[in-house]
C-alpha positions in Angstrom: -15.9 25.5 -16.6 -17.7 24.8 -19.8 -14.3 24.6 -21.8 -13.0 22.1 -19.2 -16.1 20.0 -19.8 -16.2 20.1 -23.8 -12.2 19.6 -23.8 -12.9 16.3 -21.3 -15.7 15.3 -23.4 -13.8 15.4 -26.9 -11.1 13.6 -24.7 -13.8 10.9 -24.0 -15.0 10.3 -27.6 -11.2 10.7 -29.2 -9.9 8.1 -26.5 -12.7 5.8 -26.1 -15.4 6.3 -28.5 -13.6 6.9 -31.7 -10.9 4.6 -30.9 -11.2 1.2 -31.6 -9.2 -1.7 -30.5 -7.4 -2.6 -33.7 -6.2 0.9 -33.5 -5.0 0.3 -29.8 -3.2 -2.9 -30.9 -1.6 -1.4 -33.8 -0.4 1.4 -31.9 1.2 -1.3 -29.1 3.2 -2.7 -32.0 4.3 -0.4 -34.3 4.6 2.4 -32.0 5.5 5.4 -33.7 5.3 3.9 -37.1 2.0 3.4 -37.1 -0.4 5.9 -38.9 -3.2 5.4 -36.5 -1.5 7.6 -34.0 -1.4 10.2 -35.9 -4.9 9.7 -36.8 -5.9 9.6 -33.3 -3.7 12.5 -32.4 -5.3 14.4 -35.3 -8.9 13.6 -34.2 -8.5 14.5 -30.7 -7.3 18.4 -31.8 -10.4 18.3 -34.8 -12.9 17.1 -32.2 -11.9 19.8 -29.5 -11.9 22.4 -31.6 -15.3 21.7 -33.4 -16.7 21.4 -29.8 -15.5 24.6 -28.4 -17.1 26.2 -31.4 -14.6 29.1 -31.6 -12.0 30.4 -34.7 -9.6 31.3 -32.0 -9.2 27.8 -30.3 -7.5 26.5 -33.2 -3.9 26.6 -32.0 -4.9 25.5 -29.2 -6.3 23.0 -30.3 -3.4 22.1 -32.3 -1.3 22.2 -29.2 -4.2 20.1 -27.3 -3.6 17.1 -29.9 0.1 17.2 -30.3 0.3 17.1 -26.7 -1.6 14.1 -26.4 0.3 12.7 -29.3 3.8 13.0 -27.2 1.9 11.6 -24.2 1.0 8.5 -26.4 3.9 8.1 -27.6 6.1 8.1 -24.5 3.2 5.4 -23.2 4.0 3.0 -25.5 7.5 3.2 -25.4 7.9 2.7 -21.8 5.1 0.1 -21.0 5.2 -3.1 -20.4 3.3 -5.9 -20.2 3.0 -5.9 -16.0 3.0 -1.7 -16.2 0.3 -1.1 -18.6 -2.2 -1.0 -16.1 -0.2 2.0 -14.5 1.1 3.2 -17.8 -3.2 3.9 -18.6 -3.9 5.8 -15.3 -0.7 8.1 -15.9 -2.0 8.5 -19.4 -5.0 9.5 -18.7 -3.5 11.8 -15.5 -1.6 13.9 -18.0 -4.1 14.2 -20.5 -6.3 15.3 -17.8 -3.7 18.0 -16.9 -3.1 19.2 -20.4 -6.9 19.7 -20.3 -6.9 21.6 -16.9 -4.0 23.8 -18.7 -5.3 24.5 -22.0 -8.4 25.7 -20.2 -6.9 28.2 -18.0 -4.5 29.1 -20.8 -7.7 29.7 -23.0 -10.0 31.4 -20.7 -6.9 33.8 -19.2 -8.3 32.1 -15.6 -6.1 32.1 -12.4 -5.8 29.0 -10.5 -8.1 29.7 -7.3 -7.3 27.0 -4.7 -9.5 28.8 -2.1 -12.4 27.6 -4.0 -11.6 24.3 -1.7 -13.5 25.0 1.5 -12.6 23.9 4.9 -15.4 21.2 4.0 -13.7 19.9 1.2 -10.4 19.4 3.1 -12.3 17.3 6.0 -14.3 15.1 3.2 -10.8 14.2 1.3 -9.2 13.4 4.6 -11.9 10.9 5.2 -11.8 9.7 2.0 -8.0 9.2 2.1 -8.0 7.4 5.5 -10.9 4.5 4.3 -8.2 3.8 1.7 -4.8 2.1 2.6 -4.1 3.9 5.8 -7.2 1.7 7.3 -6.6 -1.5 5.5 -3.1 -1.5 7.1 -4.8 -1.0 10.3 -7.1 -3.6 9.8 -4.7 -6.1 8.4 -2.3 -5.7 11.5 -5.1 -6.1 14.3 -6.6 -9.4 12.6 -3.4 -10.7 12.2 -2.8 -12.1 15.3 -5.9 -14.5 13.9 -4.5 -15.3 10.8 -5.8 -18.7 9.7 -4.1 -22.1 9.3 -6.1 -22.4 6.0 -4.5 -20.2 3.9 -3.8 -22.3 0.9 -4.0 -20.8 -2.6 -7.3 -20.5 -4.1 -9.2 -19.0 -7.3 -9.2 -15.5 -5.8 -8.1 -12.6 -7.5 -5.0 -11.0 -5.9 -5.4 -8.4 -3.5 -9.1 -9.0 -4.6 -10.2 -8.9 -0.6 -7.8 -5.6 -0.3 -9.6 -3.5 -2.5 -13.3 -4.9 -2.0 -12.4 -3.4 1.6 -11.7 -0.4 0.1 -14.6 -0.4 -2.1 -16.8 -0.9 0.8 -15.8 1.4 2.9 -16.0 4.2 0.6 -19.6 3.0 -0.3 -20.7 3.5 3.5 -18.8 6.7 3.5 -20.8 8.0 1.1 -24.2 6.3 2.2 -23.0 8.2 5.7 -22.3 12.0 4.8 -25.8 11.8 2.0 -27.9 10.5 4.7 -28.9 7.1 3.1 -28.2 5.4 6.1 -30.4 2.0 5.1 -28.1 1.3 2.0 -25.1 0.3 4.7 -28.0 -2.7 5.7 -28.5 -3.6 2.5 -24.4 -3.3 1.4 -23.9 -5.8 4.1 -26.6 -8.2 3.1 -25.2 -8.3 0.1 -21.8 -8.7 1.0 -22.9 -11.6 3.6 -25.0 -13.5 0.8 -21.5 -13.3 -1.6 -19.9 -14.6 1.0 -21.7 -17.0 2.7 -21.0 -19.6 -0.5 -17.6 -19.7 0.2 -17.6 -19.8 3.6 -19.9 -23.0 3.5 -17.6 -24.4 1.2 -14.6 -23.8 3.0 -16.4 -25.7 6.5 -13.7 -24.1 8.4 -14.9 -21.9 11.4 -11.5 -20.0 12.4 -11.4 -18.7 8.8 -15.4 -18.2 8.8 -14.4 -15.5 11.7 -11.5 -14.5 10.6 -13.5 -13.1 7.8 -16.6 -12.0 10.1 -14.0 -9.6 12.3 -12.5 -8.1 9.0 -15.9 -7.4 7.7 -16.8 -5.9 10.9 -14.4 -4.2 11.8 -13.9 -2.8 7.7 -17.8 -1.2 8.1 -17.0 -0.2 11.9 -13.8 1.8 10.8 -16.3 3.7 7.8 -19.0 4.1 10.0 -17.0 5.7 12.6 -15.2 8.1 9.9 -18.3 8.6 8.2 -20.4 9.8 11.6 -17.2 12.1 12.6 -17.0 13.5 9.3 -20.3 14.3 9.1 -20.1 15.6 12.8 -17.1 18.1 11.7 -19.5 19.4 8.4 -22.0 20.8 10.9 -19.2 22.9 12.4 -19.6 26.4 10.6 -15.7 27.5 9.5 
């Protein structure tokens, strides 16, 4: 485990830390002619290796950076302007699995998925249903509400979506750690955001519109979150 956790932290000073934006925009427009990925590539293999601290780590540390070289490089030849928001999280997945590797290469460890309990399994499954699965579920009971005043405005898009999400998750959490008086205060705050815009707006169907998705978005977590926590007191 400590390998992992030096390899992800020279990851985090070689990717973020040590890597400054002219290097990132330089990169994006030269691509593989430009000697800053090489220098990047070469300081994410120098700075694992010094942190592991060991002679025999060198190759793989060699085979750490020119790994994340290739990675970089197929990154910025395949995104684009409206995928490099997706290009970075699949960038940083495979570097993240090229760290998982190297590790278990390194430390001749077996991949033990039974290190997952049973309560694992039921906390992901809650997790994974607060997420799209219930905003689907929201959006298609409130629909039958939808308001007249539905005009473009400033917000971001699918800003509401993933605030829901956001929320929902919060209370989750707030749930299964016992910090039950947070969920008051989440929805305080929430309602004080909100109440700005809802004055402004001086419509009331949209004004409940809103006031049934919020409550039924902290209904849906609190009821996940209580039966989650219910199914963790069950000895497996």
């Amino acid at each position: 485990m400590i390998i992992f956790l030096k390899l992800l932290l020279a990851h985090l000073i070689g990717d973020f830390l040590l890597q400054p934006t002219s290097w990132v925009e330089d990169k994006e427009k030269k691509k593989h002619k430009s000697y800053y990925l090489y220098i990047h590539t070469f300081l994410h293999g120098l700075i694992a290796w010094i942190l592991v601290g060991a002679k025999d780590f060198l190759w793989f540390a060699v085979l750490l950076a020119v790994l994340h070289g290739f990675i970089d490089f197929l990154k910025l030849y395949f995104q684009t302007k409206k995928t490099k928001r997706i290009w970075f999280l699949i960038d940083q997945a495979l570097h993240l699995v090229v760290i998982v590797l190297i590790t278990i290469f390194y430390t001749n460890s077996e991949v033990d998925l039974t290190i997952y309990s049973h309560y694992f399994w039921i906390v992901l499954t809650g997790v994974i249903l607060l997420t799209k699965p219930t905003s689907i579920l929201i959006k298609n009971i409130i629909s039958i509400w939808s308001p007249e005043n539905k005009s473009k405005d400033n917000s971001l898009e699918n800003a509401g979506n993933y605030i829901g999400i956001l929320e929902r998750l919060f209370v989750f959490c707030f749930i299964i750690t016992g910090h039950f008086e947070a969920i008051g205060f989440l929805l305080a705050a929430k309602s004080i955001f909100r109440f700005g815009d809802l004055k402004e707006a001086k419509d009331r169907k949209l004004t409940e519109y809103v006031l049934i998705g919020t409550l039924l978005s902290f209904g849906i977590a609190l009821l996940i979150g209580l039966l989650v926590q219910f199914c963790l007191g069950f000895p497996f």
